[in-house]
N, C-alpha and C positions, 0 to 999 in steps of 0.2 A: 614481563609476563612469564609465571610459569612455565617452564616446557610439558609440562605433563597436561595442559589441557588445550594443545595446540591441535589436539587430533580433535577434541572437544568444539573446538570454536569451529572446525572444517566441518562439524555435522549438522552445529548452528546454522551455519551459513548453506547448505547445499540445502535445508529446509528454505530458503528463499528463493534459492535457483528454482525449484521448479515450483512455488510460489507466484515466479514474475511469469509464468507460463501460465497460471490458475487465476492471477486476478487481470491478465491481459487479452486471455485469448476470446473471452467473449467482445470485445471489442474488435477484433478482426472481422474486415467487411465480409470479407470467404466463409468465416466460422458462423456469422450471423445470417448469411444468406442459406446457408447449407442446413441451420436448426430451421429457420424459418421456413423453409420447403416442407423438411420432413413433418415440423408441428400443424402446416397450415395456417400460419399466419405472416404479420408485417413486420418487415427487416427492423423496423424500430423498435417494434414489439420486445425483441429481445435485449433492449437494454437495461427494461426491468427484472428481469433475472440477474442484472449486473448489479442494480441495486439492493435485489435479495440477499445479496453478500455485506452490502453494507447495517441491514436488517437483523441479520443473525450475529455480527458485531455488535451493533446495539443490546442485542439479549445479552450476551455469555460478558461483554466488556467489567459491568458491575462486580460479576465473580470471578470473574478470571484474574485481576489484579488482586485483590485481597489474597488469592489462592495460592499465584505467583509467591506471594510476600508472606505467606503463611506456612505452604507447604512445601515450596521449594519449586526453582525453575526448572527441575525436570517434569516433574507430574504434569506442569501447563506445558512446556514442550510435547511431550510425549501424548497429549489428549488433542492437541492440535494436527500434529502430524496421523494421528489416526480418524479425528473427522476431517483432515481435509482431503484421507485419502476415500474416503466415502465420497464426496463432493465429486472429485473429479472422475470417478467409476461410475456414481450415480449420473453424470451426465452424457456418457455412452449407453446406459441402459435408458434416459430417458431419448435421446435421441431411435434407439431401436422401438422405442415404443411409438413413435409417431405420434398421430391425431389420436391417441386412445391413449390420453392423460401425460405423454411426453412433455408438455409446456410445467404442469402441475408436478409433474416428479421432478423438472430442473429445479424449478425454482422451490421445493424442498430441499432439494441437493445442495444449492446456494444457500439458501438459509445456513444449512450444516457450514459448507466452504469458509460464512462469515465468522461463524462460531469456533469453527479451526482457526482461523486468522487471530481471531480474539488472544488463545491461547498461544500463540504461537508469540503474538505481538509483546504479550505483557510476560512472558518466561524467555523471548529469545534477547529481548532489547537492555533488559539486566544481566542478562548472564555476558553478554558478552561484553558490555560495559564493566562487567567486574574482572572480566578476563586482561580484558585490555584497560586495563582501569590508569594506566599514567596516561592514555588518549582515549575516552568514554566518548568523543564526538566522532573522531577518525571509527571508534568500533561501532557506533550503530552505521554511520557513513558507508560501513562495510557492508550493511547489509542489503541497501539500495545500489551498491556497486552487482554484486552476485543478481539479484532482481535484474540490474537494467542488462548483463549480460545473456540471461535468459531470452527477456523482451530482445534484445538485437539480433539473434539466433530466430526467431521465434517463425517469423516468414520462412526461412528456408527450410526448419523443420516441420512447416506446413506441405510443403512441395514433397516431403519426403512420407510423410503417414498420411497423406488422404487417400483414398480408395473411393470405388465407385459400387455400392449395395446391386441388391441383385434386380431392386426395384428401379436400379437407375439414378438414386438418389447421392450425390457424394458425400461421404460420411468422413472423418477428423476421430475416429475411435479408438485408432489404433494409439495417438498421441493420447488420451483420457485413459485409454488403460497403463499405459506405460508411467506415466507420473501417477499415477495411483499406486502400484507396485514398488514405486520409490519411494512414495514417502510411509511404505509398512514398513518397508526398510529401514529409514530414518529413526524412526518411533522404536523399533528394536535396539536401536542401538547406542541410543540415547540414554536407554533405562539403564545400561552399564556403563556410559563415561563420566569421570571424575570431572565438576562442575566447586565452584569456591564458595558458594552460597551453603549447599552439601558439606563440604567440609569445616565451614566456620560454625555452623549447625552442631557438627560431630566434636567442636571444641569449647562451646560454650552455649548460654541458653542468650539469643535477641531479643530487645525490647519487643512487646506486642504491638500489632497492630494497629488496633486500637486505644493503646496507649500512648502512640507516638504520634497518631492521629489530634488526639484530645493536646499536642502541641504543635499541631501546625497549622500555621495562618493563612489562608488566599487573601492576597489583596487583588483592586480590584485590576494592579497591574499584572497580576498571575495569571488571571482570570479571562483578559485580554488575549494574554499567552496562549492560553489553551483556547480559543475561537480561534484563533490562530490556524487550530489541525482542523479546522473546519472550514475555511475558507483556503488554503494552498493546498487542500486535496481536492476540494473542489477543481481548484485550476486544471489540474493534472486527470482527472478523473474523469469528466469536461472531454478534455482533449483525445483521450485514450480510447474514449465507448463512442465517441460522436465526429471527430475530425475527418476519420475515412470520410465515410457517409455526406459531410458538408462537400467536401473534395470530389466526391462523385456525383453527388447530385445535383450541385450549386455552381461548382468550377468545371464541371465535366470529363473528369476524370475516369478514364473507366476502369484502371485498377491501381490505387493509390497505395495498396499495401506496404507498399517501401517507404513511406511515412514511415513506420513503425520501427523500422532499420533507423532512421535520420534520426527519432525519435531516443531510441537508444543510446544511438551513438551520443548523442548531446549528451545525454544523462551518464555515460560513463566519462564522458570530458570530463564533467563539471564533480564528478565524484572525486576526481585526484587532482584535479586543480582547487576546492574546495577545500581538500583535505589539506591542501598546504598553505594554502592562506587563512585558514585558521590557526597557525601558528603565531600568525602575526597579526590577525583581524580578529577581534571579539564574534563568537558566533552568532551574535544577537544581531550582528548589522548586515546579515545576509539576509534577515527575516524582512527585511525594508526595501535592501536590494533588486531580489530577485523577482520578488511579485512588480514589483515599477516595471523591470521587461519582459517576464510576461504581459501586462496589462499592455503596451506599447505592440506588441508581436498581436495578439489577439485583435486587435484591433487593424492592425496593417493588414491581417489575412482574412479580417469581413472585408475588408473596404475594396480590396488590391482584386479579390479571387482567381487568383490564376495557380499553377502548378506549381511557379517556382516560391511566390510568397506559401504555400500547403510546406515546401519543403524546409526553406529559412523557418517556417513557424514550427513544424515538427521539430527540428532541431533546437530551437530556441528555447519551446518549452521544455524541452529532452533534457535540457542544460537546468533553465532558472526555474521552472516545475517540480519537475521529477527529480531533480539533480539533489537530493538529500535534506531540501528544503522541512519536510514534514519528521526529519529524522534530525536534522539539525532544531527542532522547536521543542522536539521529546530530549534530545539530552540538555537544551538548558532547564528543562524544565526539572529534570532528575539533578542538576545541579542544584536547584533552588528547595528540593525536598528527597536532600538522600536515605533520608531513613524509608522512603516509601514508596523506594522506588517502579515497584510493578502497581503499586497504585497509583500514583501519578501519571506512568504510561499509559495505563484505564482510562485518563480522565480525558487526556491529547487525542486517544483512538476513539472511545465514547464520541469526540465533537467530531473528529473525522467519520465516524459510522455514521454520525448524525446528517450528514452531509451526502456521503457516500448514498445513502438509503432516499434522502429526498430529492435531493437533485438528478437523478439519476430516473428515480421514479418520475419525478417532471420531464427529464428532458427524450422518455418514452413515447409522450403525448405530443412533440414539438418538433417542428420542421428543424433541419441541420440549422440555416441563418438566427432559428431565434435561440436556438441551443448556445450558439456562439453567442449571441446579445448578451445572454444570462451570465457567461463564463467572464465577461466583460465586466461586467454590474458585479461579482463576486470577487474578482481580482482585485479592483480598484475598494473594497471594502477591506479587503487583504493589508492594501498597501496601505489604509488610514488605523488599522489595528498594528502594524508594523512600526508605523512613523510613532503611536502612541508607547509602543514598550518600548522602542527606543529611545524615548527620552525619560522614559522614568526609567530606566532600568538598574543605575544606582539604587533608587529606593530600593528595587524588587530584590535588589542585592542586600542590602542592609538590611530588611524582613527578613531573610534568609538565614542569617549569623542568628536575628533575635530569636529565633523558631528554635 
């Protein structure tokens, strides 16, 4: 790796730190209990502003990789980090607005949050694959490592910016302005660091688009691949906005927030233990792997309900969920279509937005226990999409060379 864009990759990556704070914290039973006061409605309620995020990823996904791939990974860095600092500001201003349109201003703010994710997903995931380009699995891997450090901080920096309004109501604002403020920062300093995509650019003219498009082939084992980001985000996704709530409601927990610690923690295990057993293990057989224990963990923590199976399951998933699974599915899949690659990134987030947005919006309407049922039913669909690339995966390979 060059040294000159090591400060570069550190700004990539500090866009995910406080990212794993943006797509996690509406999931906190405190942070949901605390909007739902102030809006006037149900703790549940607020999961679909978690799915607004996966909605506004569905918009911008279509053009944000062409854009990526067309204008370079600064511009779709730099338009992410500035609506996703709208998102997270806008969600202090709708919280101060209460019952007069606070729910309807989140979840435009969400909308935006998803639309920053979009850009952020499809310009950060190449660039730093191209930084770190002799380990392109280890460098997206990097970027669920900074996320789950976030998320494992994330209770205790709850304890530290809550305050209580004059109305009585406790308010999480002072965290939404401060990550807002960060990532304008970000977005400033992004548009002056030396990026390789920029500079291959500044050396020569790349094939288009659309011309490298008009030779590449989806089969239907690609194809597989990319449902793929749509069902192990699920898993994780599932767990993130809904496991409190099952924990407290179902197992009787009355504050299970240190889930989300367990949760982390697992997910930075499984990030460098990950990272090294793909040295010696094809990354394609993690995709079979790790949805098999999640689906075995989700299921032991309907059945079991108690505090310690919430905590093995937080962890568990923290590990085989979260743990790089949907960033390990995006680099083989940039393996299998290197010319295009923030289009292909589009196509992995598109099925995850797709997911993100429904299930999510489903599991608004639905008790904790049938949330879990669902997350059950979507795993084990995971792991028959998983056991199917895995054995074709040769071919998917030899398509690859012929393309």
């Amino acid at each position: 790796m060059n040294k000159k864009y090591l400060p570069t990759a550190l700004i990539l990556y500090l866009n995910y730190f406080i990212h794993g704070v943006g797509c996690s914290v509406l999931g906190q039973a405190v942070i949901k209990e605390a909007l739902a006061a102030s809006w006037g409605v149900e703790v549940m309620t607020i999961t679909a502003i978690s799915a607004a995020l996966g909605l506004g990823r569905l918009i911008a996904l279509p053009f944000a990789g062409p854009l990526s791939d067309k204008l370079g990974r600064r511009i779709s860095t730099a338009i992410g980090s500035a609506s996703y600092a709208i998102y997270l500001i806008g969600l202090a201003l709708a919280f101060n607005a209460g019952t007069s349109g606070g729910y309807t201003i989140a979840y435009v703010c969400a909308i935006l949050g998803g639309i920053a994710n979009s850009f952020l997903d499809t310009g950060i995931y190449p660039a730093v694959a191209e930084i770190i380009s002799a380990a392109p699995g280890v460098a997206t891997m990097g970027i669920k490592f900074f996320i789950a450090i976030s998320q494992m901080l994330l209770p205790f920096v709850l304890g530290v910016t809550v305050s209580t309004t004059a109305a009585g109501l406790t308010s999480y604002n002072m965290l939404f302005y401060g990550c807002g403020i960060i990532y304008i920062v970000l977005m400033v300093l992004i548009l002056f660091a030396p990026l390789p995509d920029a500079d291959a650019s500044a050396a020569g003219k790349k094939e288009g688009l659309l011309q490298s498009l008009k030779h590449t082939h989806f089969s239907i084992e690609s194809i597989a691949m990319i449902l793929i980001g749509f069902t192990c985000t699920g898993t994780f996704q599932l767990w993130l906005n809904c496991a409190q709530n099952f924990a407290k409601d179902v197992v009787g927990w009355a504050d299970p927030s240190i889930m989300q610690t367990y949760y982390s923690m697992g997910t930075l295990i499984a990030l460098i233990v990950t990272a090294i057993l793909t040295r010696k293990i094809k990354d394609v057989r993690f995709i079979l792997v790790y949805p098999i224990i999640c689906l075995a963990t989700l299921i032991l923590v309907l059945i079991g309900k108690s505090q310690t199976l919430c905590v093995i399951g937080a962890f568990a998933i923290g590990w085989a969920g979260a743990g790089g699974l949907l960033q390990i599915a995006t680099s083989v899949c940039n393996m299998l279509f290197p010319k295009i690659k923030g289009t292909v990134t589009a196509l992995v987030m598109i099925a995850s937005s797709l997911c993100n947005y429904t299930i999510l919006t489903a599991a608004s309407k639905m008790s904790p226990s049938g949330v879990m049922t669902m997350n059950i039913v979507l795993t084990a669909i995971g792991v028959l999409l998983g056991l199917f690339v895995n054995l074709r995966y040769t071919k998917m390979v030899e398509l690859s060379k012929e393309d």
